[in-house]
C-alpha positions, -999 to 999 in steps of 0.1 A, spaced: 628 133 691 594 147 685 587 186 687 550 199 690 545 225 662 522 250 654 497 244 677 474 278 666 439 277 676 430 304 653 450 298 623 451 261 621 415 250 641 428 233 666 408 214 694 434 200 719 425 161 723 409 154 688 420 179 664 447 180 643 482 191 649 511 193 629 542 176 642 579 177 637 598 143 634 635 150 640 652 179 652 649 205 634 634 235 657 597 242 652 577 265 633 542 281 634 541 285 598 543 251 588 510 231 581 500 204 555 484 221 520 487 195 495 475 210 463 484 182 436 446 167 424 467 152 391 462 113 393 502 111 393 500 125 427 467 108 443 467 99 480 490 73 490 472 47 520 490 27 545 470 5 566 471 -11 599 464 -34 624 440 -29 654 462 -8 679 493 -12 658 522 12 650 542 -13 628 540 -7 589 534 -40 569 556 -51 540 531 -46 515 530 -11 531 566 -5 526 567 -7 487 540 18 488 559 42 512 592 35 487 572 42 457 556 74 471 594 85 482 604 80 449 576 99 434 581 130 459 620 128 446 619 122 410 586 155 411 605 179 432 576 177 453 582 208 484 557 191 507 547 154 519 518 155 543 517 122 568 481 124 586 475 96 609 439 83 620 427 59 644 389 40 646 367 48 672 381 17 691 392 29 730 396 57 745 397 93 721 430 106 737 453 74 732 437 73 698 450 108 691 485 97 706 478 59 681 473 81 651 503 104 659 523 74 665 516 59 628 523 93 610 556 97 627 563 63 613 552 63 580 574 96 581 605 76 593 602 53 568 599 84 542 632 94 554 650 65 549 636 60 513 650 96 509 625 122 515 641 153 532 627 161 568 624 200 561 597 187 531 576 162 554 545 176 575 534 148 600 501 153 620 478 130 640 437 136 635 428 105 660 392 97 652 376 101 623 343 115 625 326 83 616 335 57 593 355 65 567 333 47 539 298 41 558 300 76 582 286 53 609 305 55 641 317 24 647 348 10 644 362 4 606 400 -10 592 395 21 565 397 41 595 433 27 608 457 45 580 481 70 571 479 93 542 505 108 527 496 136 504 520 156 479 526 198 475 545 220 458 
């Protein structure tokens, strides 16, 4: 089951359709207070990227030693927050792009889970489009653009 949280216009910036908002994977009830802050800049804890396919939800098996490893490393660190933020390319239309990149956070999060990661410590939000390329900035479509990050906290 997945809960909308948090949607606050002032405190988090939300634009409804391509902004970011945090999401719940699970059941526990939702909260207003909870949004992603990763703070951890050591190189132990740099991003983690998981890629994907044009239009795709499904997390490749390269991917899934990467998603083990970062479970591991959010256990074995006593790490309070994981951050899973979806993103989409500019490919299609900007609303099932938003629902695309939701879609790939909320798996990368399952995936989390089963390697471990408690769901009271995961933060899972969509962003859709990028605002441009993620390398280039130019606004056309781009593979760097069709990931997940998971980012660390404490």
């Amino acid at each position: 089951m997945t809960i909308l949280r948090g949607i606050s216009f002032g405190m988090l910036g939300v634009a409804f359709g391509a902004g970011l908002f945090a999401m719940s994977v699970g059941s526990e009830p939702a909260t207003a207070q909870r949004h992603c802050s990763p703070n951890l800049t050591s190189s132990q804890f740099s991003v983690v990227t998981v890629s994907f396919d044009t239009g795709s939800v499904k997390i490749r098996d390269t991917d899934q030693e990467k998603i083990a490893a970062a479970a591991k490393l959010a256990k074995d660190n006593y790490i309070q927050q994981v951050c899973v933020t979806g993103f989409a390319d500019k490919q299609g239309d900007a609303k099932m792009n938003q629902l695309l990149s939701q879609r790939r956070a909320e798996a990368v999060a399952a995936e989390l889970r089963r390697n471990g990661v408690g769901q009271g410590t995961l933060v899972v939000s969509g962003s859709g489009e990028p605002g441009g390329n993620a390398f280039s900035g130019a606004n056309s479509p781009s593979s760097a653009d069709r990931r997940v990050e998971i980012r660390f906290a404490r």
